[in-house]
C-alpha positions in Angstrom: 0.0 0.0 0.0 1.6 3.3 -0.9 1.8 6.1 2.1 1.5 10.0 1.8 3.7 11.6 4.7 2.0 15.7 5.4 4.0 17.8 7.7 1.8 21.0 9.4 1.6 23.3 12.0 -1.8 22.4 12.7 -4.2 19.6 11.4 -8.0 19.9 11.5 -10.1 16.9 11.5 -13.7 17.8 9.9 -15.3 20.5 7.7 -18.2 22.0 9.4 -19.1 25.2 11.2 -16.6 24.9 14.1 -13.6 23.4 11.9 -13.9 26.7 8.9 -14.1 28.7 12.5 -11.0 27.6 13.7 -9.6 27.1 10.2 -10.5 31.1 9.4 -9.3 32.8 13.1 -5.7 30.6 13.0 -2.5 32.9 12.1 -2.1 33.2 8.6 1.4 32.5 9.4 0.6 28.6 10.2 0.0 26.0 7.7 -3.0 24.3 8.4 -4.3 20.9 6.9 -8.3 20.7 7.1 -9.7 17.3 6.3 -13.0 16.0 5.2 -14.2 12.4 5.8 -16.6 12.7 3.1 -17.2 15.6 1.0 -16.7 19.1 2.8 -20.8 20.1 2.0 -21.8 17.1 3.8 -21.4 18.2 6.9 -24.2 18.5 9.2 -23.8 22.2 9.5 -24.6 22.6 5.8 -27.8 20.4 6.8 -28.6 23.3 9.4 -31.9 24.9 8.3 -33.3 27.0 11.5 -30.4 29.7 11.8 -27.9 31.2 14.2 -29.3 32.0 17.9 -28.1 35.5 19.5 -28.9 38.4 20.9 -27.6 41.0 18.6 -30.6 42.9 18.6 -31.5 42.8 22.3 -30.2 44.8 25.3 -28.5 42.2 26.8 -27.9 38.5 26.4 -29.7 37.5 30.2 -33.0 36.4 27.8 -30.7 33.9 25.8 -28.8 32.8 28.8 -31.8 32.2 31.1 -33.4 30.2 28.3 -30.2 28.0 27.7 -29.7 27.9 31.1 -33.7 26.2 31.8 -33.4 24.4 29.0 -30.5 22.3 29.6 -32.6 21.7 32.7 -29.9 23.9 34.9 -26.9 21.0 34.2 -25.7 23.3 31.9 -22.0 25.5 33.4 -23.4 28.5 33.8 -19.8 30.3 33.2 -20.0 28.5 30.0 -23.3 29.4 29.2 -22.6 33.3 29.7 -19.3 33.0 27.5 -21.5 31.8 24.8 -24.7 34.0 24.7 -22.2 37.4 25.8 -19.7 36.7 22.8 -22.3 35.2 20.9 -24.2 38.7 20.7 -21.2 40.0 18.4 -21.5 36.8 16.1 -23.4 37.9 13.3 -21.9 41.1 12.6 -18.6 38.6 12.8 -20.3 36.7 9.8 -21.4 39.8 8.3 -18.1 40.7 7.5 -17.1 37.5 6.3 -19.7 37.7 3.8 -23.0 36.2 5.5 -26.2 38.2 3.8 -29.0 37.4 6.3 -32.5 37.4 5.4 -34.3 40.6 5.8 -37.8 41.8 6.3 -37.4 45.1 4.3 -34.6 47.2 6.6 -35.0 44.9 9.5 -33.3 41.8 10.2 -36.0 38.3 9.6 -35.9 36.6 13.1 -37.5 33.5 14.0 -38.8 31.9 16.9 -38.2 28.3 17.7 -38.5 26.2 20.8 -38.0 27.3 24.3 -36.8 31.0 23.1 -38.7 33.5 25.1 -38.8 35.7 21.8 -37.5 35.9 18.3 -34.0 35.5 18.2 -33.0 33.5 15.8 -31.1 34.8 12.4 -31.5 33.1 8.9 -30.1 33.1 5.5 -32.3 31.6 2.6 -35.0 30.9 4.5 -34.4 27.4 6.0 -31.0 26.6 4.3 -28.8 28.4 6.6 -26.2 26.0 7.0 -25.8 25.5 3.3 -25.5 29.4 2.9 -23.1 30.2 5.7 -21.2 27.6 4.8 -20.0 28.3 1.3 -19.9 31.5 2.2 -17.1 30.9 4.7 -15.5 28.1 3.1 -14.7 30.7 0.5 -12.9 33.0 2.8 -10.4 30.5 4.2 -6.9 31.7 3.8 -4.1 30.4 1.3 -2.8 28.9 4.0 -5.6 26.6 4.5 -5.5 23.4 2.5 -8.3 21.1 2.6 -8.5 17.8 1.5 -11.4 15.8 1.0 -12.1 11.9 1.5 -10.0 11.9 4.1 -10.2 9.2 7.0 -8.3 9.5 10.0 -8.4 6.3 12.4 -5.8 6.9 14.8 -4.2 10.0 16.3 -0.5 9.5 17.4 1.3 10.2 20.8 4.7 11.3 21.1 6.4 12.0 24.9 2.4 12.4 26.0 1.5 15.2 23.4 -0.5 13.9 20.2 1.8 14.8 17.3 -0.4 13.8 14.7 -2.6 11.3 13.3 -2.7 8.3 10.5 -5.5 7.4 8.1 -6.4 7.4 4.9 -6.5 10.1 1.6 -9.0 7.7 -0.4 -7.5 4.3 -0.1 -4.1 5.7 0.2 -2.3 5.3 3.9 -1.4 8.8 5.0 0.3 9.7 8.0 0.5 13.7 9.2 2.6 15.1 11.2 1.1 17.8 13.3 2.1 20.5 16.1 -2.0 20.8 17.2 -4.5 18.9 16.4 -8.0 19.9 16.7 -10.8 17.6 16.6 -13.9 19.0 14.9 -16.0 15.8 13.8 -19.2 16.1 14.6 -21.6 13.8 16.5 -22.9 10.2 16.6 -26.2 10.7 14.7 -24.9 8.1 11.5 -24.7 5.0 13.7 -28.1 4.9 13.4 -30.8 5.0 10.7 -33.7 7.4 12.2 -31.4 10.5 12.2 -31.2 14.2 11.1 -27.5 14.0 10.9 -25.0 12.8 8.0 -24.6 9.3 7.4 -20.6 9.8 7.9 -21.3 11.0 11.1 -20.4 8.4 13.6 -18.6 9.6 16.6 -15.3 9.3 15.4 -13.7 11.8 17.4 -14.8 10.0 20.5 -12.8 7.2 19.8 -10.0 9.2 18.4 -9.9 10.8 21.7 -10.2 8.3 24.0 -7.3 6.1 22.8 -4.7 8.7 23.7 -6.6 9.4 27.0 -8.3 12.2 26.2 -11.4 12.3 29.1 -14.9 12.2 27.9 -17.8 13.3 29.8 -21.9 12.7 29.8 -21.7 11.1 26.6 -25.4 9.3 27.7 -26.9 13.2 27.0 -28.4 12.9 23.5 -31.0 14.8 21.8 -33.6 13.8 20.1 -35.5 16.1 17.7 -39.1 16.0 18.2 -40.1 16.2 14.2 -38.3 14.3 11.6 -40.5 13.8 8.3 -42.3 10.3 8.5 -41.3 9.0 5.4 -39.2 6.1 4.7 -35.8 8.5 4.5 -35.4 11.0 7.2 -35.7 14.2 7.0 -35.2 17.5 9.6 -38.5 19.6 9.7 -37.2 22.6 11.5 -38.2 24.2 14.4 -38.6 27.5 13.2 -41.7 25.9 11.4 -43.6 25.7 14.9 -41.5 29.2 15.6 -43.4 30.4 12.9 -47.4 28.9 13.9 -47.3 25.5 12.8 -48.9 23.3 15.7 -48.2 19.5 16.5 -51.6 18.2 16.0 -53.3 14.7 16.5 -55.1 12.2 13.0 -58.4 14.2 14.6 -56.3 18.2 14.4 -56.0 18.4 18.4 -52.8 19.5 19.8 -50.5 17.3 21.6 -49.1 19.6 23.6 -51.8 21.4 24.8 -50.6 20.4 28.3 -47.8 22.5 28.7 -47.8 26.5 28.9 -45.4 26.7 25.7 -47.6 24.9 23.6 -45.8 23.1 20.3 -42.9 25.2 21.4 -41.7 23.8 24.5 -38.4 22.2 25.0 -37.1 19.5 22.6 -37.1 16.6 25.1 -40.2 17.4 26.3 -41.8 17.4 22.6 -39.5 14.3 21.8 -41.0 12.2 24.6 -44.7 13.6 24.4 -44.6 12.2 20.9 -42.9 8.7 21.1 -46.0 8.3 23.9 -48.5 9.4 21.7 -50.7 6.3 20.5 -50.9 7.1 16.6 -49.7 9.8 13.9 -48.7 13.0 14.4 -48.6 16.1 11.9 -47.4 19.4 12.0 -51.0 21.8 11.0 -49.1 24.5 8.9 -52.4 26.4 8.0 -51.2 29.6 10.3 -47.9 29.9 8.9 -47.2 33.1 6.5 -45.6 32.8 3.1 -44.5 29.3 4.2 -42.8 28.6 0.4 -40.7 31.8 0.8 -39.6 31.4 4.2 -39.1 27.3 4.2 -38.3 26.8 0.0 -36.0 23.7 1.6 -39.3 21.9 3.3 -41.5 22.7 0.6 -39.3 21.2 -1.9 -38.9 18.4 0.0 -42.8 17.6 0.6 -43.5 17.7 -3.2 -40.9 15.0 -3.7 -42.7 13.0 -1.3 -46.1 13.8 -2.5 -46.7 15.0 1.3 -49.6 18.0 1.8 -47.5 20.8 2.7 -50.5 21.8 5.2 -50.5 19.0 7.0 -46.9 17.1 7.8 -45.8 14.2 9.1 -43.5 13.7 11.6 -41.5 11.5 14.3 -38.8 12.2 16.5 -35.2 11.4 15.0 -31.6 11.4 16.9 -30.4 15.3 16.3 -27.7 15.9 18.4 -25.0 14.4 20.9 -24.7 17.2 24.2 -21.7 14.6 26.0 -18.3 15.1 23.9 -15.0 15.1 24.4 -14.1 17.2 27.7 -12.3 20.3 26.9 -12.2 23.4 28.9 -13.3 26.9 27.9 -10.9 27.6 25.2 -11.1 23.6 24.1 -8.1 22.2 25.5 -8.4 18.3 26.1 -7.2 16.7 28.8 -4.1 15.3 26.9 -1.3 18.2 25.7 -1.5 19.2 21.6 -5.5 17.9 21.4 -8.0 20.7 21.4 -12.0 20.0 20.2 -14.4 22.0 19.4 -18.3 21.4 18.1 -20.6 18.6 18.7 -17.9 16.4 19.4 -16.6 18.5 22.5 -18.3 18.7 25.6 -18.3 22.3 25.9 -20.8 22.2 28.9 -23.2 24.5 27.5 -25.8 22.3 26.9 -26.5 19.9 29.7 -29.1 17.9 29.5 -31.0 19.4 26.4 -29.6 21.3 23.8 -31.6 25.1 23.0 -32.4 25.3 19.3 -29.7 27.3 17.2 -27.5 27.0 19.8 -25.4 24.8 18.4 -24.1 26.9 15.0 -23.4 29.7 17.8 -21.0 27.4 19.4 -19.3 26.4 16.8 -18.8 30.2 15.8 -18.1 31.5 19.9 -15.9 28.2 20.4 -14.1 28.0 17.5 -12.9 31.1 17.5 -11.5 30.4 21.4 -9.9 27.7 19.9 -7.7 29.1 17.4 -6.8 32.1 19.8 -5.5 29.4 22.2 -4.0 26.5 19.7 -0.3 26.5 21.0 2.1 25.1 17.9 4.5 22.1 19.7 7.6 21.2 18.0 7.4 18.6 15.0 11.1 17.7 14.7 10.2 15.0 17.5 10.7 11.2 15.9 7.0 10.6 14.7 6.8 7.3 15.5 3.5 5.1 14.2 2.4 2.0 16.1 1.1 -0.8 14.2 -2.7 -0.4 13.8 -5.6 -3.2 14.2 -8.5 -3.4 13.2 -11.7 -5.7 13.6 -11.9 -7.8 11.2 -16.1 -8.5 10.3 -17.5 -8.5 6.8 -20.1 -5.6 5.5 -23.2 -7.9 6.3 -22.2 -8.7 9.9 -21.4 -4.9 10.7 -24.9 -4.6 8.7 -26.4 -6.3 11.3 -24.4 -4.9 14.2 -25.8 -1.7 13.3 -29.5 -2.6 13.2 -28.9 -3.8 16.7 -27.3 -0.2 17.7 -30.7 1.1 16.4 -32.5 -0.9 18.6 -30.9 1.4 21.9 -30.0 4.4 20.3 -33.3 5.9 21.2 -35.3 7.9 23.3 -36.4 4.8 25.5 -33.6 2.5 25.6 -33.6 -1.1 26.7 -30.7 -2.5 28.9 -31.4 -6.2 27.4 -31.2 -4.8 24.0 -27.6 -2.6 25.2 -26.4 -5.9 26.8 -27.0 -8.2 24.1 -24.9 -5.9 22.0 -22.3 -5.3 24.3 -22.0 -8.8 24.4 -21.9 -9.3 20.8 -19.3 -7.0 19.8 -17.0 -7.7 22.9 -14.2 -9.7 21.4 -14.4 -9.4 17.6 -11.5 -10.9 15.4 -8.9 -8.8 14.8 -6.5 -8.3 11.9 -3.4 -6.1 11.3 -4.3 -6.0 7.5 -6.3 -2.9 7.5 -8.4 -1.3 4.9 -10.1 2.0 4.8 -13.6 -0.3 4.8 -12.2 -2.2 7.8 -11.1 0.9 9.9 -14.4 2.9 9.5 -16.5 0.3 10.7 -13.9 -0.3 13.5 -14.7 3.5 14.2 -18.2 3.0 14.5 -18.6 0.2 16.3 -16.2 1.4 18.8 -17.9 4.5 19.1 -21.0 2.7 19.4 -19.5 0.9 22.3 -18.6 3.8 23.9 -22.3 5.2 24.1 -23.5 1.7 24.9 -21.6 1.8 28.2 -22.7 5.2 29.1 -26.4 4.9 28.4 -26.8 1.8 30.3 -24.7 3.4 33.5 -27.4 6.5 33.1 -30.4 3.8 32.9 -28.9 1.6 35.3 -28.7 4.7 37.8 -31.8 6.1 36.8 -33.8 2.7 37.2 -32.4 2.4 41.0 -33.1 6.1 41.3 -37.0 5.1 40.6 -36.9 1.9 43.0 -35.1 4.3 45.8 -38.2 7.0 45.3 -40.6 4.2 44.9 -39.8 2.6 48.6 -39.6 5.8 50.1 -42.8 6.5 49.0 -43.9 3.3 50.6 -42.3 4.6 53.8 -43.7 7.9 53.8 
């Protein structure tokens, strides 16, 4: 197999919102080596249709950091939470001046609503394509020193004298090995290890493993999201929030709401939604008959409908994994806890989440983050011997990880099972192992790790929250 040897100052692993950040705010004076799993628009942050939350346009940002704080249900750092909402408020002039054209309503600036905002605070471009706008936008401004490269896998990162120096993987099905003096993690979330998700397919928690096997500490990686309305159609797709932001109503086969019982109607908290609706007995549909100039403001969703042959008035929907609030542990300016490894985006526990993500946060964290990131990326030297262990790899055909996926699908959702986590903890414990890797072979080593990873933590959090129930149940007897 022939091997491609990079040498750079710093090496970025993924091309969304919070990888272009960092790639963008870095010294021009570094050469920096951006790489793409897949290709660089299929990221989830192109996906992103709802917009950009801040408070640019209020007097302060206590609104947007009391609603973050509630809903993350208060397990959200509030330090954290304040660094985000205060430099937050400056972001989109930030992307203004790198070329971001939001969407007006004649002089004044088109905010949305969506769920758990206290008021309209959320900034669009395109209507509901945000993430596909912002995107091209800044990925045309990165700098010449910059160099992206596409189609890249990386599988292992590499340790030298306890800092990571770099990482191996593959440039298509060519072995490549880079050399690094920072290496910033940036690759997403875990939403592709299953099926029923709004997220990439390539998106499968990579950087978790990546991270863990130098040492790297990860935290409350059982906290996942799951959005309350996917389409219901045999492919998933997001139906954003700034739908019910903008009057749509989660209705009932017979038009009642379903969440007439809580004060914030069809806009209260994602979990709350989520669980409401994997309850309900029978379909539920998003009643769009009070939303304004709905093929203007949502071209993405309408387009979308008619290629299912789905009445735009009346939508069908589910709840799909979104996003993954546990991550890699960094502190506030994305340091791991293992020297040269910083990470930053939905694979970093940033600890401004907690327990539920608030919509549009997660594009503002990217932005507020990222930028932290590259003003704290310290360079180490890259003359030290770069020395590559011998990599393994499990060794399974397509069909059987086929079927160890369906079986990740089975707990990777919003009421998981411990039988159906132990069966496949058991199952995947000690699989055959071969020193003849492939790219095939070492991304489905990557996912099923990962998966393992999450398996372990959701069961603890069940585990605990099951004896938690028992415990209240007897003292309840007792009382």
């Amino acid at each position: 197999m022939s091997l491609q040897l990079e040498r750079v100052d710093v090496l970025i692993i993924g091309a969304g919102l919070a990888a272009v950040t960092v790639a963008l705010h870095l010294p021009q004076t570094l050469n920096v080596l951006l790489v793409s799993k897949r290709e660089v628009t299929r990221a989830n942050s192109d996906m992103a249709q709802g917009g950009i939350a801040s408070s640019y346009l209020e007097p302060s940002s206590v609104d947007h950091e009391r609603d973050t704080l509630v809903a993350s249900k208060m397990a959200a750092i509030p330090e954290r939470v304040y660094m985000l909402v205060e430099e937050g408020r400056s972001a989109i002039g930030d992307l203004e001046r790198f070329g971001v054209v939001f969407d007006r309503d004649g002089a004044a600036y088109a905010v949305g609503r969506e769920g758990a905002h206290g008021m309209n605070r959320i900034f669009h471009v395109g209507g509901d394509e945000t993430g596909r706008h912002v995107m091209a936008t800044l990925r045309r401004q990165l700098p010449d020193n910059v160099t992206v490269m596409e189609h890249v896998l990386i599988d292992t990162l590499v340790k030298t004298d306890g800092c990571v120096s770099g990482a191996t993987g593959y440039n298509g099905e060519t072995r490549l090995h880079v050399q690094a003096g920072a290496v910033v993690l940036a690759t997403g979330g875990i939403g592709g290890l299953i099926d029923w998700t709004s997220n990439c397919r390539s998106v499968t928690g990579d950087g978790l493993v990546l991270a863990e096997e130098v040492g790297a500490r990860l935290t409350n990686l059982s906290r996942i999201q799951f959005h309350p309305t996917l389409l219901a159609v045999d492919s998933p797709h997001l139906v954003t929030e700034a739908l019910r932001g903008a009057g749509a109503m989660l209705v009932d086969s017979s038009g009642r709401p379903v969440m007439a019982h809580h004060p914030l109607g069809s806009l209260a908290p994602r979990d709350e939604v989520a669980r409401t609706l994997t309850r309900h007995d029978g379909p539920v549909y998003l009643d769009t008959s009070r939303v304004e100039r709905i093929k203007e403001r949502f071209p993405k969703l309408v387009a979308t409908c008619d290629m299912h042959g789905i009445d735009i008035r009346r939508i069908p929907v589910r709840p799909g994994l979104h996003f993954h609030m546990g991550g890699v542990d960094v502190d506030a300016d994305g340091r791991t806890s293992v020297a040269g490894l910083y990470a930053v985006g939905e694979v970093a526990d940033s600890g401004v989440h907690g327990m539920n993500r608030l919509a549009s946060n997660s594009l503002l964290e990217c932005w507020v983050f990222g930028k932290r990131v590259a003003a704290a990326v310290t360079v180490e030297e890259k003359e030290k011997p770069f020395t590559v262990d011998e990599t393994t790899v499990y060794e399974i055909s397509v069909d059987l990880f086929s079927r160890y996926r369906q079986q990740i699908g089975k707990w990777l959702t919003i009421s998981p099972q411990i039988g159906d986590i132990t069966s496949f903890l058991e199952n995947t414990h000690e699989l055959p192992q071969t020193k003849h890797v492939s790219r095939q072979l070492s991304e489905q080593t990557l996912s099923l790790k990962a998966a393992r990873l999450l398996a372990h933590a959701v069961m603890r959090t069940e585990a605990s929250n099951e004896q938690n129930r028992i415990t209240r149940t007897v003292d309840s007897i007792f009382t």
